[in-house]
DRENDO-1510 file (C-alpha; in Angstrom, 1 decimal, always signed):
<recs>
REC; n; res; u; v; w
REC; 1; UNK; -21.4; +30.9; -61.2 .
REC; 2; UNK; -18.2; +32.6; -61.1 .
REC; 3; UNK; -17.7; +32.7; -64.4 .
REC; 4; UNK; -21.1; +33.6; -65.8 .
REC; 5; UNK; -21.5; +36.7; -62.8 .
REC; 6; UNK; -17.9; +37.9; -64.4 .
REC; 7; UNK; -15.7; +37.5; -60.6 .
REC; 8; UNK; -13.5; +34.8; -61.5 .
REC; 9; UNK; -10.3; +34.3; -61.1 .
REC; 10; UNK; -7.8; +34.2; -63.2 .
REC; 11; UNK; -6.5; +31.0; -61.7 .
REC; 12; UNK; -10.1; +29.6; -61.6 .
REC; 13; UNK; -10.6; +30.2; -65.5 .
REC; 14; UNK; -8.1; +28.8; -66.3 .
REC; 15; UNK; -8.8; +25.1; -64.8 .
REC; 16; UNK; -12.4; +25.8; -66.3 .
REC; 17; UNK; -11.3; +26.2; -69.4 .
REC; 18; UNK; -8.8; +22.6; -69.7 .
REC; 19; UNK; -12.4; +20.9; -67.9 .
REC; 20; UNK; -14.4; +21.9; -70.8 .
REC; 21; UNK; -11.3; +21.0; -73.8 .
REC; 22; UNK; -11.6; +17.7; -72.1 .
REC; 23; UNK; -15.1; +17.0; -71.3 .
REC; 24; UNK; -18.2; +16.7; -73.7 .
REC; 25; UNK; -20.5; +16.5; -71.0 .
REC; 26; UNK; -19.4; +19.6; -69.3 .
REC; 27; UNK; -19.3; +21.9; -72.6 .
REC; 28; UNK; -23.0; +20.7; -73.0 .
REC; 29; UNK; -24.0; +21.8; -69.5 .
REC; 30; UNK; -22.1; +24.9; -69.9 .
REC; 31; UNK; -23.5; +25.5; -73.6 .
REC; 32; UNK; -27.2; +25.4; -71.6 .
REC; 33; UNK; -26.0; +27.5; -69.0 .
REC; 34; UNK; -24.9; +30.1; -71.3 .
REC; 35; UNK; -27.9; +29.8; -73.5 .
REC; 36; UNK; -30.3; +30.1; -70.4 .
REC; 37; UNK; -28.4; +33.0; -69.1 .
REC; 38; UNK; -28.5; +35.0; -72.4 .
REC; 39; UNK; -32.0; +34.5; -72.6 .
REC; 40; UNK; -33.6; +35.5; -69.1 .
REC; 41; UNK; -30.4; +37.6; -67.8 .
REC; 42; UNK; -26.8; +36.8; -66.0 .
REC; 43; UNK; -28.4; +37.7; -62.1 .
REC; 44; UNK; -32.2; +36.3; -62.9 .
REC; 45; UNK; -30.9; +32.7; -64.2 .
REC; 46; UNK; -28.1; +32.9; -61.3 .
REC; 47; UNK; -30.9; +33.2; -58.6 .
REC; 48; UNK; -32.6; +29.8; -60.1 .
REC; 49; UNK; -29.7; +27.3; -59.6 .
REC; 50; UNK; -30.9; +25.4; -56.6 .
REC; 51; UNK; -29.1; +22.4; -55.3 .
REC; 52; UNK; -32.0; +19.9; -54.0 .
REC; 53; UNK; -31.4; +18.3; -58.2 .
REC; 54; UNK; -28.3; +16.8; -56.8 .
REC; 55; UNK; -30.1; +15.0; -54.2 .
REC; 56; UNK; -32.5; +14.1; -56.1 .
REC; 57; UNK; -30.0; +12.9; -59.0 .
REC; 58; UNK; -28.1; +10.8; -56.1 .
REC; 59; UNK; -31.9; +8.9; -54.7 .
REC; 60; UNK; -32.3; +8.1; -58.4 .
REC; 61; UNK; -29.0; +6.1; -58.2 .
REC; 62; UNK; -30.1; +4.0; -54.8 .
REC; 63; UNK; -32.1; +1.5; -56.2 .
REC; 64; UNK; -29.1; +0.4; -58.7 .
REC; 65; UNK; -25.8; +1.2; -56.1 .
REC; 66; UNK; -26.5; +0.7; -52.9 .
REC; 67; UNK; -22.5; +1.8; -51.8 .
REC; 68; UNK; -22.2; +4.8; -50.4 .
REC; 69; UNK; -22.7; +8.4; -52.4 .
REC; 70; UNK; -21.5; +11.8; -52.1 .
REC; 71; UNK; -21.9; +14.6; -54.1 .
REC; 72; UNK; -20.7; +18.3; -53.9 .
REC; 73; UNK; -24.5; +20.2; -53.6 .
REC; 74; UNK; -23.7; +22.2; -57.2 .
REC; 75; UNK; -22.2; +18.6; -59.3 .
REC; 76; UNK; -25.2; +17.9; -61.1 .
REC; 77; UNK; -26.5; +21.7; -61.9 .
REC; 78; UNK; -23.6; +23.2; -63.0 .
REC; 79; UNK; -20.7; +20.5; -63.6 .
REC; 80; UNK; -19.1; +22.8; -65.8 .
REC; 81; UNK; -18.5; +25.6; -62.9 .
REC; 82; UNK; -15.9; +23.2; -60.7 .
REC; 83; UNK; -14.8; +25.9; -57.7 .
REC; 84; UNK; -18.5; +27.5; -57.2 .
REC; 85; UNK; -18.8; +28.7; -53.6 .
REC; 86; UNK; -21.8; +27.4; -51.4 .
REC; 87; UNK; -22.4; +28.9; -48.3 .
REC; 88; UNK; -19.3; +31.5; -48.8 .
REC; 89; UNK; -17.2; +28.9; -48.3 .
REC; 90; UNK; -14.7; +28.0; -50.8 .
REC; 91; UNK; -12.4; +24.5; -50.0 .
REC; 92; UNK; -9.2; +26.0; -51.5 .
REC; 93; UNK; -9.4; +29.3; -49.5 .
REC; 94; UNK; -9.0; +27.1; -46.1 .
REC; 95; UNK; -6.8; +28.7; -43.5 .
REC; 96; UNK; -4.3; +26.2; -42.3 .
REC; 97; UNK; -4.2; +27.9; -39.1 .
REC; 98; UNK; -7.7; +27.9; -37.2 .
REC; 99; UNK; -8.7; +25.8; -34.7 .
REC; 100; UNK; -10.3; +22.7; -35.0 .
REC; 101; UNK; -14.4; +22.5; -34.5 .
REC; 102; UNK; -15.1; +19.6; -32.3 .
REC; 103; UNK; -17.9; +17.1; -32.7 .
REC; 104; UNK; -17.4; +14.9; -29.6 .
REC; 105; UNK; -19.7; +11.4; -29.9 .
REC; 106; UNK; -22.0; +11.0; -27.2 .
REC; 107; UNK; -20.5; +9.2; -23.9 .
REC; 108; UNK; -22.8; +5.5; -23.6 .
REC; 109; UNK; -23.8; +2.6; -20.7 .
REC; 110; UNK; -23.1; +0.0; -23.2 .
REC; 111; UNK; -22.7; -1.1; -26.6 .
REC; 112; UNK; -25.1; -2.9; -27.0 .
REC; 113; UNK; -28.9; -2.5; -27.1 .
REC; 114; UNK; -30.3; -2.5; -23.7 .
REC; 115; UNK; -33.7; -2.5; -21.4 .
REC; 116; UNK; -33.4; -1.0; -18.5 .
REC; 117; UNK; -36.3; -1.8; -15.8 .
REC; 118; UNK; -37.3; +0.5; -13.0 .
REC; 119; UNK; -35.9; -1.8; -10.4 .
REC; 120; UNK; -32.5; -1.8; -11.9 .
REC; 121; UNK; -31.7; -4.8; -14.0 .
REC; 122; UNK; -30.2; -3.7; -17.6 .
REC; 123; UNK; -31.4; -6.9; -20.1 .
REC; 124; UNK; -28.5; -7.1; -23.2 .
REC; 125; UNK; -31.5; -7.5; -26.2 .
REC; 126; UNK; -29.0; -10.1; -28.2 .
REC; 127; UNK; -31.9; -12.6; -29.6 .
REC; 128; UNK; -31.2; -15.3; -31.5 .
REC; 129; UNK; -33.2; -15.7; -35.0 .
REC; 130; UNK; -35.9; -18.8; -33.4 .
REC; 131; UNK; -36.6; -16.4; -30.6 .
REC; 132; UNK; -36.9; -16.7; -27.1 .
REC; 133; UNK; -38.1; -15.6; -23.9 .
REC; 134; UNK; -36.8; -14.7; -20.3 .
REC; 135; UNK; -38.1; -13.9; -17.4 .
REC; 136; UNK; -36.6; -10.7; -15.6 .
REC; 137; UNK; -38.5; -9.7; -12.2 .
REC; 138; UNK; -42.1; -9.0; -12.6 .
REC; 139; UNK; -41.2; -8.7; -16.5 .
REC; 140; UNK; -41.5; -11.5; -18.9 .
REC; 141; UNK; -39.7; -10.2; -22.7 .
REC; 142; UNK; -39.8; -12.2; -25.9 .
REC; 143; UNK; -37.1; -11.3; -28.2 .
REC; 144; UNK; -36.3; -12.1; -31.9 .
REC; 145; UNK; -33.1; -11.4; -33.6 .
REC; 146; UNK; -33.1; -7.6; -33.8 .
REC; 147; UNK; -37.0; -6.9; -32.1 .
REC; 148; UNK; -38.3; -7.0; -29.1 .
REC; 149; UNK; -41.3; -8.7; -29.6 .
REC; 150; UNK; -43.0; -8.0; -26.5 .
REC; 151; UNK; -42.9; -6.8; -22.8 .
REC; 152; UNK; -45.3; -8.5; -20.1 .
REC; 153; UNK; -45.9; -8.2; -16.4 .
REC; 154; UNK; -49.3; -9.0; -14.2 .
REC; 155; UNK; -48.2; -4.9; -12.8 .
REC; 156; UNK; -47.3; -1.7; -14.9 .
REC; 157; UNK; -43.7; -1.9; -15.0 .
REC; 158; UNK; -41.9; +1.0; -16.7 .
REC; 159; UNK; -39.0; +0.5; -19.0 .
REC; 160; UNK; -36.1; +2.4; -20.9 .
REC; 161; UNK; -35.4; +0.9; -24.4 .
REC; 162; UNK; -31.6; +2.3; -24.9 .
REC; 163; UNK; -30.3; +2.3; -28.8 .
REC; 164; UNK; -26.5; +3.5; -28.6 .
REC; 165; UNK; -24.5; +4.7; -31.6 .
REC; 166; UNK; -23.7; +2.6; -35.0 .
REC; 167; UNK; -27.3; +0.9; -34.4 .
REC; 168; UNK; -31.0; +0.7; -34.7 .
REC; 169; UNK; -33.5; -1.2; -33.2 .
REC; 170; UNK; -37.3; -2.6; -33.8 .
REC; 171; UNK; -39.8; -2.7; -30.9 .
REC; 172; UNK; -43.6; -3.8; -30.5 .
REC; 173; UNK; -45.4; -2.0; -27.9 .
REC; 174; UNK; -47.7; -3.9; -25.5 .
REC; 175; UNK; -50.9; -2.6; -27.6 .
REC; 176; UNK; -49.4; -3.9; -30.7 .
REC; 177; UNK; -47.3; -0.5; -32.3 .
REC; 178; UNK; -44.4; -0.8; -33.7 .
REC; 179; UNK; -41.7; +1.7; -33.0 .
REC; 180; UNK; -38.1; +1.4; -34.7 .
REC; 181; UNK; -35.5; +3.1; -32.9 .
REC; 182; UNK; -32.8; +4.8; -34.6 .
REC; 183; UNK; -28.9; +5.3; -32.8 .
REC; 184; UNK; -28.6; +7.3; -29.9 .
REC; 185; UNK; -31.9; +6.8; -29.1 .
REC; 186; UNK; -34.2; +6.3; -26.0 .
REC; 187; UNK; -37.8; +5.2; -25.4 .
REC; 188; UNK; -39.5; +5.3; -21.9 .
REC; 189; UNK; -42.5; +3.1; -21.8 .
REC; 190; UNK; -44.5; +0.8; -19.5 .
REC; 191; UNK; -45.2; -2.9; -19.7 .
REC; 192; UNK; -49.1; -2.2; -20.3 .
REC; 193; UNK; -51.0; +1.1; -21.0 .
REC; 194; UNK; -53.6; +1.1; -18.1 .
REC; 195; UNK; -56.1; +4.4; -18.1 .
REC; 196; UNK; -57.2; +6.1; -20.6 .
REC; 197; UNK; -54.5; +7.4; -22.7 .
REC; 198; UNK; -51.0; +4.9; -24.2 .
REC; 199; UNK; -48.1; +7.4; -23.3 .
REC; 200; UNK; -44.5; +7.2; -24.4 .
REC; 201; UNK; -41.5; +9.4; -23.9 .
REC; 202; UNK; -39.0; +9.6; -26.5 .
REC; 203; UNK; -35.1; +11.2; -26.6 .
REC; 204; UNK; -33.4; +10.5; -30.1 .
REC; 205; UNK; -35.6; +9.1; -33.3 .
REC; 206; UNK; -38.6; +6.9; -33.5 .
REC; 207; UNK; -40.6; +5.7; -36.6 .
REC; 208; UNK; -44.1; +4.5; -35.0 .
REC; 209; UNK; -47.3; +2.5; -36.9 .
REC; 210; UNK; -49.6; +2.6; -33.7 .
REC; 211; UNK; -52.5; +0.6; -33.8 .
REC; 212; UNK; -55.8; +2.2; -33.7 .
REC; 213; UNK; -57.8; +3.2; -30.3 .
REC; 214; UNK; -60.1; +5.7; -30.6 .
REC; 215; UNK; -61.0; +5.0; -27.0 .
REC; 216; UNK; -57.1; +5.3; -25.8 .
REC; 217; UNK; -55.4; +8.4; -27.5 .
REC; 218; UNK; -51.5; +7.6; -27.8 .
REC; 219; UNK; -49.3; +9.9; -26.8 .
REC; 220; UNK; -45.2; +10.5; -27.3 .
REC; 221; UNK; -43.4; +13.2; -25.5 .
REC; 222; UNK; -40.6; +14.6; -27.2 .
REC; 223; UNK; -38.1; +17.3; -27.1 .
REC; 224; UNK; -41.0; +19.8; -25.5 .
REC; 225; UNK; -43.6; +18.4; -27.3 .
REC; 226; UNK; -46.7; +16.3; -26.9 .
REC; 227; UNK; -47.6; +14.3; -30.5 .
REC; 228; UNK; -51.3; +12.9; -29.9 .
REC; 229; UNK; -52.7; +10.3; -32.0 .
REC; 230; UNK; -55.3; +7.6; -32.7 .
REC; 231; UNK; -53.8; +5.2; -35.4 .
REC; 232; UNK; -51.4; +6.5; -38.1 .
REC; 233; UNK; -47.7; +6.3; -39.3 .
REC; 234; UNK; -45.3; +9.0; -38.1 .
REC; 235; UNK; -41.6; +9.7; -37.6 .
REC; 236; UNK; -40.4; +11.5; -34.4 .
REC; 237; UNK; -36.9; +13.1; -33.9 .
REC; 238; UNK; -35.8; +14.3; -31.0 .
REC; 239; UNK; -32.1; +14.2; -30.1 .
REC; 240; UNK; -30.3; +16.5; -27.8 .
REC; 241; UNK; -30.2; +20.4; -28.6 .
REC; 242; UNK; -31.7; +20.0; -31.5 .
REC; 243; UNK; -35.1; +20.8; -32.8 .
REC; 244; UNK; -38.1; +18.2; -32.2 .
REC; 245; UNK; -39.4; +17.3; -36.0 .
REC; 246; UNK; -42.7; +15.3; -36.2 .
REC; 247; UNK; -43.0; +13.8; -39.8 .
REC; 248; UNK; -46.5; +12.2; -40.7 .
REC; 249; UNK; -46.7; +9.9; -43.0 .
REC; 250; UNK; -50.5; +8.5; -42.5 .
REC; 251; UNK; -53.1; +9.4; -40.3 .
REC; 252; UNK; -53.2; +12.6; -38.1 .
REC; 253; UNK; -51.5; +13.7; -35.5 .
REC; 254; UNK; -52.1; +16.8; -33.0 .
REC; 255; UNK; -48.5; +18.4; -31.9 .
REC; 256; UNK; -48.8; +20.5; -28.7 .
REC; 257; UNK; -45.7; +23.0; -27.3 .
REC; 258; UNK; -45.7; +24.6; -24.2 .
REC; 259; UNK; -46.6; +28.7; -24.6 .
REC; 260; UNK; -47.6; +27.4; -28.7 .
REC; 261; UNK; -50.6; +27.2; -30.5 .
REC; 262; UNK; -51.2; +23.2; -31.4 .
REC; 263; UNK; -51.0; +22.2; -35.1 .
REC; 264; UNK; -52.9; +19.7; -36.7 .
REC; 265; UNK; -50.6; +17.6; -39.1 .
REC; 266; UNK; -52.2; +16.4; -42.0 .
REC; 267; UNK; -50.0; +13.4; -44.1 .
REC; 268; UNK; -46.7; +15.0; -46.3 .
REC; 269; UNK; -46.3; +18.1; -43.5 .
REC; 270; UNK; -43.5; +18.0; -40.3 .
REC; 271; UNK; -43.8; +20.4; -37.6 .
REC; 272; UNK; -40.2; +21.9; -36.3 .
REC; 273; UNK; -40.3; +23.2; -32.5 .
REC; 274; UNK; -37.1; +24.8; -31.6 .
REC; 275; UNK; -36.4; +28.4; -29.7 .
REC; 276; UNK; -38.3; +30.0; -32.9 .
REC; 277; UNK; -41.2; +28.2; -32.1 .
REC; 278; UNK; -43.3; +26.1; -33.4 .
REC; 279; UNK; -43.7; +25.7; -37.3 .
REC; 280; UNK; -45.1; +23.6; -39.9 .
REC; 281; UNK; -43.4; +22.2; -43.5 .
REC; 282; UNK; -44.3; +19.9; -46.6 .
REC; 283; UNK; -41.7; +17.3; -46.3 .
REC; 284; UNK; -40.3; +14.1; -48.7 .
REC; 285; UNK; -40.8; +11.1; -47.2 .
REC; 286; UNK; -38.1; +9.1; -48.6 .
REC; 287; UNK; -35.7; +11.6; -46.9 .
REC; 288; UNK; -37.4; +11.5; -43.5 .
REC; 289; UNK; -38.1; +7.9; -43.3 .
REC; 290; UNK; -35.2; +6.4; -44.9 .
REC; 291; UNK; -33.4; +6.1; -41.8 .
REC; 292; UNK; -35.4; +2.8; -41.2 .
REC; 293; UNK; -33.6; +1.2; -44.3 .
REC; 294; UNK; -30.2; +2.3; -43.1 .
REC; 295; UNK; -29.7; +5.2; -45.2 .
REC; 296; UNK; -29.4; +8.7; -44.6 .
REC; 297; UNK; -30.2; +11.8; -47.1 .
REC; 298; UNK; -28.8; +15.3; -46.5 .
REC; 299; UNK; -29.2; +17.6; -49.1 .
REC; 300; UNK; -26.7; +21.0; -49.1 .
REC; 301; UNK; -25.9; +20.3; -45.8 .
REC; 302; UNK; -22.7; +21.5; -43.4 .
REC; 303; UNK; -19.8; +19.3; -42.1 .
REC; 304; UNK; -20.6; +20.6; -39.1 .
REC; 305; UNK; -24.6; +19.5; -39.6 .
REC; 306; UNK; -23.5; +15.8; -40.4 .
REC; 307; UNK; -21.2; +15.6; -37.9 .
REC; 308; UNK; -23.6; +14.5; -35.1 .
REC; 309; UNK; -25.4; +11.9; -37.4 .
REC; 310; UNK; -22.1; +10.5; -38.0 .
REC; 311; UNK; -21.4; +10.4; -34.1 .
REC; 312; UNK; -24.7; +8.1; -33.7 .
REC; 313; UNK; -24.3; +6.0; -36.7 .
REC; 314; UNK; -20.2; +5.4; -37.1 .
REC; 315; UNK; -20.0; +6.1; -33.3 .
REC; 316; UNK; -17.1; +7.9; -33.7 .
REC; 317; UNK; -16.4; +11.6; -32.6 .
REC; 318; UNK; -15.5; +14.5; -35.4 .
REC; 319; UNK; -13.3; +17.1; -35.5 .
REC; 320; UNK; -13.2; +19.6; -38.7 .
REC; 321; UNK; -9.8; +21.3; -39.5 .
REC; 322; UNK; -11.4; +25.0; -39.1 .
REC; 323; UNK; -14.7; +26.8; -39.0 .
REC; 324; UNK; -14.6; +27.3; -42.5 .
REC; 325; UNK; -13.9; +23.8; -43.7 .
REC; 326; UNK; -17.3; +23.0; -41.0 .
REC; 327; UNK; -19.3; +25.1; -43.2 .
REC; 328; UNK; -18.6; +23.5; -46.6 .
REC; 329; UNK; -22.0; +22.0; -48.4 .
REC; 330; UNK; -22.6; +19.0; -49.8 .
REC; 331; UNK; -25.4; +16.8; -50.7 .
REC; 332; UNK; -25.8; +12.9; -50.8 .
REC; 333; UNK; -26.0; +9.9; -48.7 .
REC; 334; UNK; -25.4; +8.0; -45.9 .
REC; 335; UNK; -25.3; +4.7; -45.4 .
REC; 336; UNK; -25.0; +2.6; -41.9 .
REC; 337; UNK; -21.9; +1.1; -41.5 .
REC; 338; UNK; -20.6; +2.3; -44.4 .
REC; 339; UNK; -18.0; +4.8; -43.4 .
REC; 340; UNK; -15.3; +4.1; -45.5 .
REC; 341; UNK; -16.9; +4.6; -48.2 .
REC; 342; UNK; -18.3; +7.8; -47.3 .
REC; 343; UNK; -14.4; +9.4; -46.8 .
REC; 344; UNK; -13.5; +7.8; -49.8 .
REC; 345; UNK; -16.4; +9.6; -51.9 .
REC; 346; UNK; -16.4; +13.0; -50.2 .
REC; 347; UNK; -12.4; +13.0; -50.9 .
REC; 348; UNK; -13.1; +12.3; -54.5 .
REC; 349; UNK; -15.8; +14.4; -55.0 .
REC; 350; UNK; -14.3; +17.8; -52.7 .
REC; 351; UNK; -11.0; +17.2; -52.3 .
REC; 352; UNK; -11.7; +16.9; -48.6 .
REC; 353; UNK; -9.5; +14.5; -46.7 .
REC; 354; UNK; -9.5; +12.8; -43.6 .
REC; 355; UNK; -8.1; +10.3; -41.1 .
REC; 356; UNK; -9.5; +8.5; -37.8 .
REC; 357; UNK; -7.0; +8.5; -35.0 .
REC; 358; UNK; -8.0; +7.5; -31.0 .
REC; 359; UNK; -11.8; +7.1; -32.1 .
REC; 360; UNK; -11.7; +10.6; -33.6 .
REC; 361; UNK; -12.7; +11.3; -37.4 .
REC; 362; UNK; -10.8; +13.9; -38.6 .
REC; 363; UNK; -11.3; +16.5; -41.5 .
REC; 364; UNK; -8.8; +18.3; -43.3 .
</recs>
């Protein structure tokens, strides 16, 4: 971009240059981008170059290499132009001397997944793969491997499903949902749905199938928000100071704000409540939903923007170098439990090192 706008360094021209000496593929992506400029206009073509083609290069990849993948947002639009700035942010311009940003991982109970029953007992949810059931007060819990099959009492007992960082769990509701959980979540919920409405409170991220009852509306509160539903597929996120995104997937869902006009989701749309308001997107599902299978998409996104989702899935805090370094874009993957990799990859791919000392992840 650089280059083809005419601000360039010296310095920067020249490393361009030896990359295309020394790399077909590179002279034939800048061939196209000269071509393409000549023919529509240097500041026309330069306002076309999106980065959501690296994202979608890197999904494309999935399927065959399940490892971790990182990509600089510009690497598969412009190859050719290796020190573009995103964001106004340029790696090599870092100064040394600013302090750190800090990204401290939420403080938990436990380690493990947990219920937690209104008359204080806190069940570990360890199952073994055969199943089996206990009996805990007026509660009666079946669990299997890595779901809690289901919750039973002869009264309404209420109960906190508690997910903490670096893992996910899978839930049936007593009316037969499903809800998975994913880290650094929460799901407040009784142990039957008596009256006439099924109501669940969520803090964190949910994927729900809930089973239809046109009868008995369901109901999750989230984040300032009141999803209603009869029977559909939808995806929920919630976490702490940030905003509350309802994803549907099937179905159709009512979302409700306080002081907002309700919006009627229809399947491929996410609504977005923050101090702005209340507003309403198309959406990809394999981004939103892919979470479930362990794998997280961000596409042009901040350090600074990853670094809570890599608080909840490594369970590890982050601190960034310098505000500007916090700001650098990239695009890519995640994948749980698979830190190492993602270092590794992000140093190849930006230059951007780091280091893990006293449960802190460090960038610099």
């Amino acid at each position: 971009m650089e280059k083809l706008s005419g601000v360039i360094s010296k310095a920067d021209e020249n490393q361009l240059t030896q990359l295309l000496r020394s790399d077909r593929k590179a002279q034939e992506i800048w061939q196209s981008l000269e071509d393409e400029g000549a023919q529509i206009g240097v500041d026309k073509f330069l306002n076309t170059l999106k980065p959501k083609p690296s994202l979608e290069q890197v999904k494309k990849r999935v399927a065959a290499r399940r490892s971790f993948v990182v990509t600089p947002a510009w690497r598969y639009i412009a190859a050719a132009v290796v020190l573009i700035v995103i964001g106004g942010i340029a790696l090599f311009q870092l100064d040394e001397q600013a302090a750190p940003v800090e990204f401290p991982v939420a403080e938990t109970g436990s380690d493990r997944v947990q219920l937690l029953t209104q008359d204080g007992n806190a069940i570990d949810l360890v199952g073994t793969a055969e199943g089996e059931v206990r009996a805990v007060g007026d509660l009666e819990i079946r669990i299997t491997g890595q779901e809690l099959q289901s919750v039973q009492s002869e009264k309404v007992v209420m109960s906190t499903l508690v997910v903490p960082p670096k893992l996910s769990y899978r839930a049936v509701l007593p009316d037969g949902s499903k809800v998975w959980l994913n880290s650094g979540s929460e799901l407040h919920f009784p142990s039957r749905f008596d009256g006439t409405v099924r109501s669940v409170t969520l803090e964190g991220e949910g994927y729900f199938e809930v089973v239809e009852d046109k009868q008995k509306p369901f109901i999750v509160r989230a984040g300032g928000t009141e999803i209603e539903v009869l029977g559909t597929r939808f995806n929920v996120s919630s976490y702490h100071e940030e905003p509350t995104r309802t994803a549907l997937v099937e179905g159709r869902v009512k979302v409700s704000a306080e002081d907002e006009r309700a919006v009627i989701l229809q399947p491929g749309f996410i609504s977005e409540f923050s101090e702005e308001g209340l507003t309403l997107t198309a959406f990809d599902f394999s981004e939103a939903i892919a979470w479930v299978d362990g794998i997280y998409y961000f596409n042009n996104a901040s350090l600074a923007a990853l670094a809570p989702i890599i608080n909840r899935w490594y369970g590890v805090s982050v601190s960034v170098m310098n505000d500007k370094l916090a700001k650098h874009r990239i695009s890519g993957l995640l994948e749980r439990g698979q830190l190492a990799d993602f270092l590794s990859d992000l140093h190849s791919s930006t230059g951007i090192s780091s280091r893990i000392e006293n449960g802190t992840l460090i960038f610099n």
